[in-house]
KOLMAR-890548 format. One line per field, with one value per residue: residue number from 1; x, y, z of N, C-alpha, C, O in turn. Coordinates in steps of 0.05 Angstrom, whole numbers. Layout:
BEGIN
n <- (NUM | ...)
n.px <- (X | ...)
n.py <- (Y | ...)
n.pz <- (Z | ...)
ca.px <- (X | ...)
ca.py <- (Y | ...)
ca.pz <- (Z | ...)
c.px <- (X | ...)
c.py <- (Y | ...)
c.pz <- (Z | ...)
o.px <- (X | ...)
o.py <- (Y | ...)
o.pz <- (Z | ...)
***
This chain:
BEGIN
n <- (1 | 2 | 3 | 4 | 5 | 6 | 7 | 8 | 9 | 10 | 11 | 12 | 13 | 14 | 15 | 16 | 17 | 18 | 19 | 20 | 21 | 22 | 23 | 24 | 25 | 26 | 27 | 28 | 29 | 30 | 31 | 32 | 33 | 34 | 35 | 36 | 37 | 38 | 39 | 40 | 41 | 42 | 43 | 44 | 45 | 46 | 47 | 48 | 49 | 50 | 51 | 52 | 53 | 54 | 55 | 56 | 57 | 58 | 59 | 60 | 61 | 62 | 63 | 64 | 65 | 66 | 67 | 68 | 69 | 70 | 71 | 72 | 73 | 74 | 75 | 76 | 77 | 78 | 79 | 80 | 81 | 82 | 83 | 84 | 85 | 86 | 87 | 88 | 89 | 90 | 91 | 92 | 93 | 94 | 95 | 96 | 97 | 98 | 99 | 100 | 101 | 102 | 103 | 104 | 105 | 106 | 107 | 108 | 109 | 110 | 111 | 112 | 113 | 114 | 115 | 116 | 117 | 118 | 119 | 120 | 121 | 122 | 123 | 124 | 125 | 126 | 127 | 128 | 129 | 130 | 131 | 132 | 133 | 134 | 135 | 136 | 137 | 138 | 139 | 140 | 141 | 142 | 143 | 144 | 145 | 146 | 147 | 148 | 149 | 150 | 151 | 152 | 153 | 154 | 155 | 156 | 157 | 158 | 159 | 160 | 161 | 162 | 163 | 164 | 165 | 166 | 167 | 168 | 169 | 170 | 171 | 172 | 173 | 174 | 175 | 176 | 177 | 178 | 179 | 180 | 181 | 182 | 183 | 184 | 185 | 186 | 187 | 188 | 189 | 190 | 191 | 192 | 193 | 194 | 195 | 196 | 197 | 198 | 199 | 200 | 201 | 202 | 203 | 204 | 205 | 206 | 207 | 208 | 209 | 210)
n.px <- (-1278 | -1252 | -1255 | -1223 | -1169 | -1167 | -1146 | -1103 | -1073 | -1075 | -1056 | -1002 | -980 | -984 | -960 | -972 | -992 | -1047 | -1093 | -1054 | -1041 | -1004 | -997 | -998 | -956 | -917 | -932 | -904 | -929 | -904 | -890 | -941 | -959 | -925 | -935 | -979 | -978 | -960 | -908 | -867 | -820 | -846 | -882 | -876 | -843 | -885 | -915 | -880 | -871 | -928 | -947 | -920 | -958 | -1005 | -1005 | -1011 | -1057 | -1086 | -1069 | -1082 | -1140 | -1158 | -1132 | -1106 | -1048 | -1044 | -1094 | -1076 | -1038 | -1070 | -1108 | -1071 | -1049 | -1102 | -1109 | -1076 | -1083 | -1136 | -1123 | -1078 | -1109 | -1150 | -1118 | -1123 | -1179 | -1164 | -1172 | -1138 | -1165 | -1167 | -1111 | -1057 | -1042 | -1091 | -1131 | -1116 | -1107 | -1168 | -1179 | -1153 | -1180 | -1229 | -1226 | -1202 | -1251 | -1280 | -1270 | -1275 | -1333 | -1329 | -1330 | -1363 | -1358 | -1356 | -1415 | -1483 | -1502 | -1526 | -1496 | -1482 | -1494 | -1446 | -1402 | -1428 | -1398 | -1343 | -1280 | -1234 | -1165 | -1123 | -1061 | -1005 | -950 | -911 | -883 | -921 | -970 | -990 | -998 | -1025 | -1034 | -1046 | -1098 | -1129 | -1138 | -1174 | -1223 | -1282 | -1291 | -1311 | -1315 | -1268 | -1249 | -1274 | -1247 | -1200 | -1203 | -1215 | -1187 | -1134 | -1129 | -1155 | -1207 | -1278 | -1342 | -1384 | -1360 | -1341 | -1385 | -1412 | -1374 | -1375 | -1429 | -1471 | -1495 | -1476 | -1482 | -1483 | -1427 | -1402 | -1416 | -1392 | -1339 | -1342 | -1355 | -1311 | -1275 | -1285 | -1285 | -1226 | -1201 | -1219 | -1194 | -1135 | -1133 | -1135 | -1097 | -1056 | -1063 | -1050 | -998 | -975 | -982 | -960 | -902 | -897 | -902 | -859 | -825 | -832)
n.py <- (2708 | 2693 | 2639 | 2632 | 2654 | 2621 | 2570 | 2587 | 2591 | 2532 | 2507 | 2517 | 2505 | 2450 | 2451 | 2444 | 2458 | 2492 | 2462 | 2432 | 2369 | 2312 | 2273 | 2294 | 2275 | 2262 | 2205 | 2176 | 2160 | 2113 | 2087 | 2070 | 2039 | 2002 | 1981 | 1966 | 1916 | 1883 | 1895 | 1881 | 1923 | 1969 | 1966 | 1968 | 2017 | 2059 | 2039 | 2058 | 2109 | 2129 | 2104 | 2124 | 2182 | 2151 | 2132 | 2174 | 2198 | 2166 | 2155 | 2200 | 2209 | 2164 | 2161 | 2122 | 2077 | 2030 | 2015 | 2049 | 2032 | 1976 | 2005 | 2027 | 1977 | 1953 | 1992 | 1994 | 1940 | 1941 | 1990 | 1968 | 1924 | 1947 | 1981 | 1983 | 2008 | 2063 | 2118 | 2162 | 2210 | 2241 | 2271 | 2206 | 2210 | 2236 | 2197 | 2152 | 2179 | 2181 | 2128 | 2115 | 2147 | 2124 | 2079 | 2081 | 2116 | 2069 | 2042 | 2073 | 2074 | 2007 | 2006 | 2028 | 2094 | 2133 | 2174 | 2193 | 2212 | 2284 | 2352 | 2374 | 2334 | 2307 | 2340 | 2347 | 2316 | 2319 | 2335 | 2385 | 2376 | 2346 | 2365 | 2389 | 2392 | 2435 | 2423 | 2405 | 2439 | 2471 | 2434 | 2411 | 2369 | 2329 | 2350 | 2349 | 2290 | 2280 | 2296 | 2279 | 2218 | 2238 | 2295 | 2300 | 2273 | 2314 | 2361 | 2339 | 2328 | 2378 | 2411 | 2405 | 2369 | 2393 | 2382 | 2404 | 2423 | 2394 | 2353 | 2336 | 2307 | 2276 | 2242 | 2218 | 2202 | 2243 | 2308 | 2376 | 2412 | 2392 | 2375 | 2427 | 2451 | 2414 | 2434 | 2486 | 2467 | 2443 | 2482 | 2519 | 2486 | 2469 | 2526 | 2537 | 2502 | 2509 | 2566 | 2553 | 2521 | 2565 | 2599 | 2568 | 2553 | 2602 | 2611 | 2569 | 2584 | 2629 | 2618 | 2581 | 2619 | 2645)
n.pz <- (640 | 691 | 688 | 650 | 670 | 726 | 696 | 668 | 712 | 731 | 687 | 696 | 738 | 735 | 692 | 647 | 567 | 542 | 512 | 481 | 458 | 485 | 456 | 401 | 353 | 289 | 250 | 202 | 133 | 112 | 156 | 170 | 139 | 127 | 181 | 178 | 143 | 187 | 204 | 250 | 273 | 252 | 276 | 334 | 338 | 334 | 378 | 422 | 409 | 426 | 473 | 518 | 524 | 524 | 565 | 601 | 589 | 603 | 663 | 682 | 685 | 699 | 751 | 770 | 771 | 753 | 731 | 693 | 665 | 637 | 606 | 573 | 543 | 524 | 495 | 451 | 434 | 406 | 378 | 332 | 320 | 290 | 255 | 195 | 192 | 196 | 161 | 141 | 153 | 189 | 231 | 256 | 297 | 320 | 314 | 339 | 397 | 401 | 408 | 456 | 492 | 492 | 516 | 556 | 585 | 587 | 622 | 663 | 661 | 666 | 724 | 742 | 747 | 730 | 728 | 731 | 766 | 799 | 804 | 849 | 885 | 877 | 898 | 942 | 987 | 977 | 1006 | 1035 | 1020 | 1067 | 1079 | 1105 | 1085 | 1056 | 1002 | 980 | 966 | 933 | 897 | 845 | 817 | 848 | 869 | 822 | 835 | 861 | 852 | 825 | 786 | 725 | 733 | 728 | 677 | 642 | 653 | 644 | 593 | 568 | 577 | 562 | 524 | 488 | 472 | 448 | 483 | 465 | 429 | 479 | 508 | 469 | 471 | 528 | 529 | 553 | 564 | 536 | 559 | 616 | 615 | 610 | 658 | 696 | 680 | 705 | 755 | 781 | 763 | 808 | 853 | 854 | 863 | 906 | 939 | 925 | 941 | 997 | 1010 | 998 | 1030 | 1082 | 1078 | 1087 | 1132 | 1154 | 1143 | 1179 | 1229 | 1223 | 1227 | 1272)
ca.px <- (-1251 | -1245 | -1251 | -1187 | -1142 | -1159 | -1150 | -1080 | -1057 | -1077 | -1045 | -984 | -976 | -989 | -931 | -979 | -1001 | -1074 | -1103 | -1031 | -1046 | -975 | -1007 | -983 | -924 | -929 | -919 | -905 | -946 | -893 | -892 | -969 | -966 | -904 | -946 | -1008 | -966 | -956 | -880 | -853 | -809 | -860 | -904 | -856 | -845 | -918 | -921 | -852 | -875 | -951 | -941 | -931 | -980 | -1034 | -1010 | -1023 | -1084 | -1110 | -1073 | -1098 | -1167 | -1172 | -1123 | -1091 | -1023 | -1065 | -1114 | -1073 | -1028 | -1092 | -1113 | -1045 | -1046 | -1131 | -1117 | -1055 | -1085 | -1146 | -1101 | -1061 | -1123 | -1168 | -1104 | -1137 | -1198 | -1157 | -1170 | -1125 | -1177 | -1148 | -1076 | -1064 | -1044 | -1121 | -1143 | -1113 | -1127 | -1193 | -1188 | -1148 | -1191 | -1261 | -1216 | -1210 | -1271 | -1289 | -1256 | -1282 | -1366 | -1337 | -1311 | -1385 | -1342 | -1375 | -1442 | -1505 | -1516 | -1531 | -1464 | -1486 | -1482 | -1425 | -1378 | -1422 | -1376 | -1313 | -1275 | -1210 | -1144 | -1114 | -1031 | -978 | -924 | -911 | -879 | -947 | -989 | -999 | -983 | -1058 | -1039 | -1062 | -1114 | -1141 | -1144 | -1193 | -1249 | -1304 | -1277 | -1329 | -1302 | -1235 | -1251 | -1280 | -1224 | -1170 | -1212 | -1226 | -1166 | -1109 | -1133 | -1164 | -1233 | -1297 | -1357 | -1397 | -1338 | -1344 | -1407 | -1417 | -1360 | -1385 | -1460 | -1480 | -1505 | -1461 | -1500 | -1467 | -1390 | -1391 | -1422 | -1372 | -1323 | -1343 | -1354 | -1281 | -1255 | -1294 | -1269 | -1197 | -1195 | -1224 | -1173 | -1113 | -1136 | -1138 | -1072 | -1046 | -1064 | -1055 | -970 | -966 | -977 | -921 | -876 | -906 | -898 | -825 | -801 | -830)
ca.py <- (2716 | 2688 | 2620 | 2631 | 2656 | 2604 | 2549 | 2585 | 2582 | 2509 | 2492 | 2529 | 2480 | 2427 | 2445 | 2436 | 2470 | 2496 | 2453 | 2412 | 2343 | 2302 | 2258 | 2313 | 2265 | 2251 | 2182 | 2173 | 2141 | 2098 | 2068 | 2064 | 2024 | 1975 | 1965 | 1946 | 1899 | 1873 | 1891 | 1887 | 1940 | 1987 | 1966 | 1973 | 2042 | 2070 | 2034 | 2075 | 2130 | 2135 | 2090 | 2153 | 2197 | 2135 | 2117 | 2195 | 2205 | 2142 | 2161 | 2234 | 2208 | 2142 | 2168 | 2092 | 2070 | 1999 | 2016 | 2063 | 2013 | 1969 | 2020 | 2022 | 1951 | 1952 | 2014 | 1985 | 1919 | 1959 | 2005 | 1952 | 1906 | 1970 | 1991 | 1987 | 2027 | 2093 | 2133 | 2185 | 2236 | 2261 | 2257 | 2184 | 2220 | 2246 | 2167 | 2134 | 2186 | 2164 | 2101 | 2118 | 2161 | 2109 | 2053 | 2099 | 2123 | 2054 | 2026 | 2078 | 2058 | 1985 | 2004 | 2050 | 2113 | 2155 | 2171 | 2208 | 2244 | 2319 | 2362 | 2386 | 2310 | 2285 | 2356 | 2349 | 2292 | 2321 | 2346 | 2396 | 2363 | 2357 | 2362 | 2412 | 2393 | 2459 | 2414 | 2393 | 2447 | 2475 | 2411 | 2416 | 2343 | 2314 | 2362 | 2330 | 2260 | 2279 | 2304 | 2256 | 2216 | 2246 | 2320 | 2305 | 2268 | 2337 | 2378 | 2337 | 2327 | 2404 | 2438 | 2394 | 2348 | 2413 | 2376 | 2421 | 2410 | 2385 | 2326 | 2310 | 2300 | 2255 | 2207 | 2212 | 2199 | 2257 | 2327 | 2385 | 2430 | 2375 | 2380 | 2459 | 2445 | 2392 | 2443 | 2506 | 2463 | 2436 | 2509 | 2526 | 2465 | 2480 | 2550 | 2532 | 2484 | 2528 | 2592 | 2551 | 2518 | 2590 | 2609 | 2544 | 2555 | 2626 | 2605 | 2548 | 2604 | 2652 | 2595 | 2572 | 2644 | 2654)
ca.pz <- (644 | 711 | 681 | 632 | 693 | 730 | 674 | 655 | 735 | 740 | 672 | 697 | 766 | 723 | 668 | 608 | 559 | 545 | 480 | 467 | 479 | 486 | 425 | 371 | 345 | 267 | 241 | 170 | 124 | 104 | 181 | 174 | 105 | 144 | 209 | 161 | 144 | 199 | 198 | 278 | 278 | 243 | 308 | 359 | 335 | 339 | 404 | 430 | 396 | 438 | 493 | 537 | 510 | 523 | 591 | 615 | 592 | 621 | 688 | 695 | 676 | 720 | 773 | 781 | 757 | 758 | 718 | 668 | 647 | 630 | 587 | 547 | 537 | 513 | 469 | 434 | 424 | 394 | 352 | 309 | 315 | 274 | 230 | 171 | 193 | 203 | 136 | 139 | 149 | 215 | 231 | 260 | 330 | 340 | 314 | 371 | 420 | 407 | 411 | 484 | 509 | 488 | 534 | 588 | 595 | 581 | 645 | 688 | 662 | 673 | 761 | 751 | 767 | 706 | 741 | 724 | 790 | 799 | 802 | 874 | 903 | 874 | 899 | 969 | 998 | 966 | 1032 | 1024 | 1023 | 1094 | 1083 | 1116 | 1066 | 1040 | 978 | 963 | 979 | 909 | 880 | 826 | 806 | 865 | 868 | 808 | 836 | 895 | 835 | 824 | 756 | 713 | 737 | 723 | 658 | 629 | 662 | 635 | 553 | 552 | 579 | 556 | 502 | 474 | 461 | 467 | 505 | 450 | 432 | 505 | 507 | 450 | 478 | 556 | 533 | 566 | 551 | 528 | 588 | 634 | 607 | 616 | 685 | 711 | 687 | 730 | 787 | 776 | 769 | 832 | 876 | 843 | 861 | 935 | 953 | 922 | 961 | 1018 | 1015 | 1005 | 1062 | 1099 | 1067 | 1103 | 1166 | 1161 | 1149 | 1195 | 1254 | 1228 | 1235 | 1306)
c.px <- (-1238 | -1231 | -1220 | -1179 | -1145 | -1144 | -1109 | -1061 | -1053 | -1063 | -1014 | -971 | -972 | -962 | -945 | -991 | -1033 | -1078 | -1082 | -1032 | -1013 | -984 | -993 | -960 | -933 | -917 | -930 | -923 | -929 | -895 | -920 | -971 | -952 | -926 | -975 | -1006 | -957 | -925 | -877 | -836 | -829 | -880 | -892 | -851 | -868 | -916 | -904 | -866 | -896 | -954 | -946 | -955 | -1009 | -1030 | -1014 | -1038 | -1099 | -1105 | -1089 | -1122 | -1178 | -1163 | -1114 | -1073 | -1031 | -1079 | -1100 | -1058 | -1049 | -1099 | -1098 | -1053 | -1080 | -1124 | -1090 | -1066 | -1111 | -1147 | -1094 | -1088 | -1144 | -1144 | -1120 | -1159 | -1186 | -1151 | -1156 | -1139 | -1177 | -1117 | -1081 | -1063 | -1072 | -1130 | -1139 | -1115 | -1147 | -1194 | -1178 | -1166 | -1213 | -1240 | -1215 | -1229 | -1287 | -1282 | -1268 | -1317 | -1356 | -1339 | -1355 | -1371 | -1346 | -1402 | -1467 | -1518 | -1507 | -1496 | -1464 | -1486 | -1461 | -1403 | -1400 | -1402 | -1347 | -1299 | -1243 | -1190 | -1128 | -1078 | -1019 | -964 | -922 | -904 | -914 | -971 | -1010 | -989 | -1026 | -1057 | -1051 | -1093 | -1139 | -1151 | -1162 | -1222 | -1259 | -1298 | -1293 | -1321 | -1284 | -1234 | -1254 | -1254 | -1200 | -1174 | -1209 | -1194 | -1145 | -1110 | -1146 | -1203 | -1256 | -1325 | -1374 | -1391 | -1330 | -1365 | -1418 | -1392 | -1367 | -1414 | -1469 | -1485 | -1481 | -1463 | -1478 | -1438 | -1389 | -1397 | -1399 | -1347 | -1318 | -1344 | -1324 | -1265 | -1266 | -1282 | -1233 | -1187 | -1189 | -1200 | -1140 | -1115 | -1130 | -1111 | -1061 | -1039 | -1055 | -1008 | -966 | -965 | -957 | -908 | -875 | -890 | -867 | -806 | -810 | -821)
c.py <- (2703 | 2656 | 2617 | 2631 | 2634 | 2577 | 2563 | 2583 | 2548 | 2501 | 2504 | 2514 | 2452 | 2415 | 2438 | 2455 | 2471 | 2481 | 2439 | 2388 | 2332 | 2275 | 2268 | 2303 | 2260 | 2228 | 2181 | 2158 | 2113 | 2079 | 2061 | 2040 | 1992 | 1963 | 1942 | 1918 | 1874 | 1866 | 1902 | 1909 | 1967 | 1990 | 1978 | 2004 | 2064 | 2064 | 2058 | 2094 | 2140 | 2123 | 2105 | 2174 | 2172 | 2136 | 2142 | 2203 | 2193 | 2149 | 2181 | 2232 | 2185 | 2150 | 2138 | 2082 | 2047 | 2003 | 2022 | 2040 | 1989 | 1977 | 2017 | 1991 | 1953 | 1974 | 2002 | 1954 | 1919 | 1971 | 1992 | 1934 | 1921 | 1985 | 1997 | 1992 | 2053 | 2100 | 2151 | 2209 | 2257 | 2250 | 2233 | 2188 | 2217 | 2217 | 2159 | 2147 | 2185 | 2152 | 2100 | 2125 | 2137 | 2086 | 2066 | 2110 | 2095 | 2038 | 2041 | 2068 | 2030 | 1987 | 2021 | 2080 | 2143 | 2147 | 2191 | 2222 | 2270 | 2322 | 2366 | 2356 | 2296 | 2307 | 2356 | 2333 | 2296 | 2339 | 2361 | 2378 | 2372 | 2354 | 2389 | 2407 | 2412 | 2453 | 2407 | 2414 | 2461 | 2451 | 2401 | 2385 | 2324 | 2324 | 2348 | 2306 | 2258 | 2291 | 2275 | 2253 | 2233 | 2276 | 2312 | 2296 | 2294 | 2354 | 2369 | 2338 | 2359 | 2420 | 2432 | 2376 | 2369 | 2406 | 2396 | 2408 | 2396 | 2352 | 2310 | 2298 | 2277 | 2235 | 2200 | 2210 | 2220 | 2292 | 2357 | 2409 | 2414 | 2381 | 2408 | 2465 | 2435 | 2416 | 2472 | 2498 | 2461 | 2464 | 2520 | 2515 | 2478 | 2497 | 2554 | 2530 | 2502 | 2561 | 2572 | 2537 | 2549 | 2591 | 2589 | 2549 | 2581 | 2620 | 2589 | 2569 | 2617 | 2636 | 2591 | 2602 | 2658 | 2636)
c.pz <- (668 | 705 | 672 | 656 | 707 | 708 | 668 | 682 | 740 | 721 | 687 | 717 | 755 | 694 | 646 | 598 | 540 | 515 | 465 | 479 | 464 | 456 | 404 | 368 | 311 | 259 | 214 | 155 | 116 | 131 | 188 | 162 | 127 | 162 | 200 | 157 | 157 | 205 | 228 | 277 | 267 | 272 | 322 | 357 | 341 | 360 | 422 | 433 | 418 | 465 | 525 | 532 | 518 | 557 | 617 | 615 | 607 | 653 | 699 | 699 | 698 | 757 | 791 | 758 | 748 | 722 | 681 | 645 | 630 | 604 | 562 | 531 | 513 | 491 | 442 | 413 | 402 | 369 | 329 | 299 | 283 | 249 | 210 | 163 | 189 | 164 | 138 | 142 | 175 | 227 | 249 | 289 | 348 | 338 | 346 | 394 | 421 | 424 | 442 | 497 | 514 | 506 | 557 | 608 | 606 | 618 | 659 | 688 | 676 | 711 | 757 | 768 | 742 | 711 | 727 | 746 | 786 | 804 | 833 | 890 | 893 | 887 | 933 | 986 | 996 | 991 | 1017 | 1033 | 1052 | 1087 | 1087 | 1106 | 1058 | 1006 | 961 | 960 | 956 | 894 | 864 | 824 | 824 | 877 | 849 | 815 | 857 | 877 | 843 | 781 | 733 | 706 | 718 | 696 | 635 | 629 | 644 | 597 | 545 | 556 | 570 | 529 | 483 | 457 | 468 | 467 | 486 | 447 | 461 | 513 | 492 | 466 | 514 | 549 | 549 | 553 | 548 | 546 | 614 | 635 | 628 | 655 | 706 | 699 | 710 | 755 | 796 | 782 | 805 | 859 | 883 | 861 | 889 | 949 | 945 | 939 | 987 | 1032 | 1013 | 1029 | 1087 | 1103 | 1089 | 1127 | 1169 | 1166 | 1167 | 1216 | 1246 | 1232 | 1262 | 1318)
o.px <- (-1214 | -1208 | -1201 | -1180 | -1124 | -1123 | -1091 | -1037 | -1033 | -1048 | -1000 | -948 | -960 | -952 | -934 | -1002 | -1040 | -1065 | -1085 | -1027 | -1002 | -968 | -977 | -941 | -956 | -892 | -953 | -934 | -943 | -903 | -925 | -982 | -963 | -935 | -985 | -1022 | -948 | -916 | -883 | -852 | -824 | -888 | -898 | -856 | -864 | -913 | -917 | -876 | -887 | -968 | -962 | -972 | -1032 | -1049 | -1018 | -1043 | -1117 | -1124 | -1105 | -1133 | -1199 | -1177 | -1116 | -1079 | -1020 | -1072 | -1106 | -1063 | -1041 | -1099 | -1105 | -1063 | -1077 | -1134 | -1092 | -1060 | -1111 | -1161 | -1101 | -1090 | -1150 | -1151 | -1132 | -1167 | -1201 | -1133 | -1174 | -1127 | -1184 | -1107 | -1103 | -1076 | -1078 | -1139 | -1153 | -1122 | -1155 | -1204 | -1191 | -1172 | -1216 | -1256 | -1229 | -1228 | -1301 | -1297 | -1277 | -1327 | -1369 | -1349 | -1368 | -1372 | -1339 | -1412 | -1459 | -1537 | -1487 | -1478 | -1442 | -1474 | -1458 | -1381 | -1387 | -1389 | -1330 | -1312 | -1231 | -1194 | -1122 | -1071 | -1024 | -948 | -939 | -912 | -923 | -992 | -1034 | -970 | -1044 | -1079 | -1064 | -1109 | -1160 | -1171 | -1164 | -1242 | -1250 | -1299 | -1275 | -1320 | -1286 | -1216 | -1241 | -1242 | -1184 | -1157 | -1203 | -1183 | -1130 | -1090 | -1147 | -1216 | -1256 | -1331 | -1380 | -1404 | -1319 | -1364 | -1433 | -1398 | -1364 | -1428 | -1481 | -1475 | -1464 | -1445 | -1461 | -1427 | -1380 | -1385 | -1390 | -1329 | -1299 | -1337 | -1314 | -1248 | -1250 | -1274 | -1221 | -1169 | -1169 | -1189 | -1125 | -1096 | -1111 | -1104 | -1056 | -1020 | -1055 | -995 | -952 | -946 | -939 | -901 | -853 | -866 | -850 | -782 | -798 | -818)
o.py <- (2701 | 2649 | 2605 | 2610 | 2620 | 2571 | 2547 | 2577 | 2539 | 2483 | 2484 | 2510 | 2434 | 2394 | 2427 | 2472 | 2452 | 2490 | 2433 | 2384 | 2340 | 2265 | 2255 | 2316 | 2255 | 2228 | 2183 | 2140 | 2093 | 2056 | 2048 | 2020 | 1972 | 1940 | 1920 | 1901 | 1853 | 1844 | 1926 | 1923 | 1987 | 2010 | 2002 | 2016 | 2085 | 2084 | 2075 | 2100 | 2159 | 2137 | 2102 | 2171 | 2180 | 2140 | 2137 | 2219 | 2200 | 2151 | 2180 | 2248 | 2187 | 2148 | 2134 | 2080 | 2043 | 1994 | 2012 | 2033 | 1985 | 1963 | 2009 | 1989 | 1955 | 1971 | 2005 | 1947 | 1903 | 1969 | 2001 | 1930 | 1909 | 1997 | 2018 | 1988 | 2069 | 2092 | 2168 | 2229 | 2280 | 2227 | 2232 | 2176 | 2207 | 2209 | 2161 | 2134 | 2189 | 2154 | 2084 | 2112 | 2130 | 2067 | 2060 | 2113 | 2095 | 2023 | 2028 | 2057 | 2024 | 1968 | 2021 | 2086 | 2167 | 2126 | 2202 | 2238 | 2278 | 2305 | 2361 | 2358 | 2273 | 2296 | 2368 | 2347 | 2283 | 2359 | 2353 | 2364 | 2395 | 2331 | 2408 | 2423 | 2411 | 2468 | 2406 | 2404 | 2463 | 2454 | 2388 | 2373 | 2304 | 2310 | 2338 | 2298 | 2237 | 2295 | 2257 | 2269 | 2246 | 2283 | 2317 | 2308 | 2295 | 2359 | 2384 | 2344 | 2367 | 2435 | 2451 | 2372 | 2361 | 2419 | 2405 | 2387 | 2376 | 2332 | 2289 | 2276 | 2261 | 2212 | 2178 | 2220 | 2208 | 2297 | 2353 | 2425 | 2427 | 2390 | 2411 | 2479 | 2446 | 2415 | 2477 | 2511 | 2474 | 2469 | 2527 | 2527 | 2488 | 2491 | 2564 | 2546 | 2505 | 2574 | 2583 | 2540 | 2556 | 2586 | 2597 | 2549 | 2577 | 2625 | 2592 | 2575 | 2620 | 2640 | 2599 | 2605 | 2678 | 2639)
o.pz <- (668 | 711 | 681 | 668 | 705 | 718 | 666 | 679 | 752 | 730 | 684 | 712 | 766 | 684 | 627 | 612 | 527 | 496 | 441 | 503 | 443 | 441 | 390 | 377 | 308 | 260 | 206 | 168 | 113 | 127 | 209 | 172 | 136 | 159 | 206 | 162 | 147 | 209 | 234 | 289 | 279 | 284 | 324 | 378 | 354 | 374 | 435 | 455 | 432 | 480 | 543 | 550 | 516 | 573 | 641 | 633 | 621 | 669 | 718 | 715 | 710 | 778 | 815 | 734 | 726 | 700 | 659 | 622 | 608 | 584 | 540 | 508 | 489 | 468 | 418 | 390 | 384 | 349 | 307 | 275 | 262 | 228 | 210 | 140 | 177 | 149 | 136 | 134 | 177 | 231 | 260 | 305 | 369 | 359 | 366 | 414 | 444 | 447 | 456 | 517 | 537 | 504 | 577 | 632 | 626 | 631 | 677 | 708 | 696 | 723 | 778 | 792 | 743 | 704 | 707 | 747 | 774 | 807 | 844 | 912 | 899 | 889 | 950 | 1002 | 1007 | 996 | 996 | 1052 | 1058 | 1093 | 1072 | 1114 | 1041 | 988 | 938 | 952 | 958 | 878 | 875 | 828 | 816 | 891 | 857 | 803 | 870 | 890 | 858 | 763 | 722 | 682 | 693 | 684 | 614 | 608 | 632 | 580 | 522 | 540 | 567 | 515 | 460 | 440 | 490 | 455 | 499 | 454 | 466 | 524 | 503 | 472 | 523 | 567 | 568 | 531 | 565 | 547 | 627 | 654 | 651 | 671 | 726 | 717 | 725 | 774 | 815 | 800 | 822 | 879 | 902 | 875 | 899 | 965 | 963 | 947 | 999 | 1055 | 1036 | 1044 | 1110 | 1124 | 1109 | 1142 | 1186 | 1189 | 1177 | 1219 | 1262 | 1237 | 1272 | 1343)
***
């Protein structure tokens, strides 16, 4: 229970919602059949269409404007290149968030930034965020980008992309014990650093009204 509340405060800072990935657009089959085709405007459309939706998963997940765009470009070129693998047997949305997500992840194995150490040395080193901005102080999204990628990979597949621990598991090579792990530590860190800005916010005020 603790878990949910946190999970529906952090989605709530964050402005998204729990298990709706920004993917859910439907494209027709008729603009599937065109693109097969190799008909440019049938492309250009799909591209439009996902473009965003690719180039936020990859940010939230790599945590570099660098990198994400990268991504876009690799998952697009990917996409059109595999057209005429995608059977219709899941809408064409969840396809290419695949095929996004397997480039994303893919980029962080190539930097070595998806690791195989314990959960307890990759969150010892993780230090709380030092800023007095009161604008920033609950600001979760930057919160996110101070995980260890691996964390934040789970955090952002399970709670937003609506994948469960099993389906992260199979695409991070790693065990389904692990996922659920990297996400309690995640809610734990989370929770930390948001109590602690709290408190860190009261005192601004306290001090600007003495």
């Amino acid at each position: 229970k603790k878990n949910n509340c946190d999970l529906l405060v952090f989605q709530r800072i964050l402005g998204i919602e729990m298990g709706k990935s920004s993917f859910e657009i439907v494209i027709t089959d008729m603009v599937l059949a065109r693109a097969r085709k190799g008909e440019e405007a049938a492309i250009e459309e799909i591209y439009r269409t996902f473009c965003g939706p690719v180039y936020t998963v990859a940010l939230r997940i790599c945590a570099s404007a660098d990198k994400a765009e990268d991504v876009v470009q690799d998952t697009f070129i990917e996409a059109f290149a595999k057209l005429d693998q995608y059977r219709g047997d899941a809408p064409f949305w969840a396809w290419l968030r695949r095929v996004a997500i397997n480039n994303t992840l893919q980029k962080l194995r190539t930097q070595k930034r998806l690791t195989l150490v314990s959960v307890e040395d990759q969150y010892h080193q993780l230090e709380y965020p030092q800023d007095t901005n009161p604008a920033n102080i609950m600001d979760l999204d930057k919160m996110l980008s101070r995980l260890p990628a691996t964390t934040r990979s789970v955090v952002w597949l399970h709670d937003v992309e609506g994948y469960t621990h099993r389906e992260i598991a199979v695409m991070m090579g790693k065990s389904e014990s692990f996922s659920k792990s990297q996400l309690a530590r995640a809610y734990e860190k989370l929770r930390k650093w948001l109590n602690s800005h709290a408190t860190d916010y009261q005192n601004i005020r306290v001090r600007k009204r003495c």
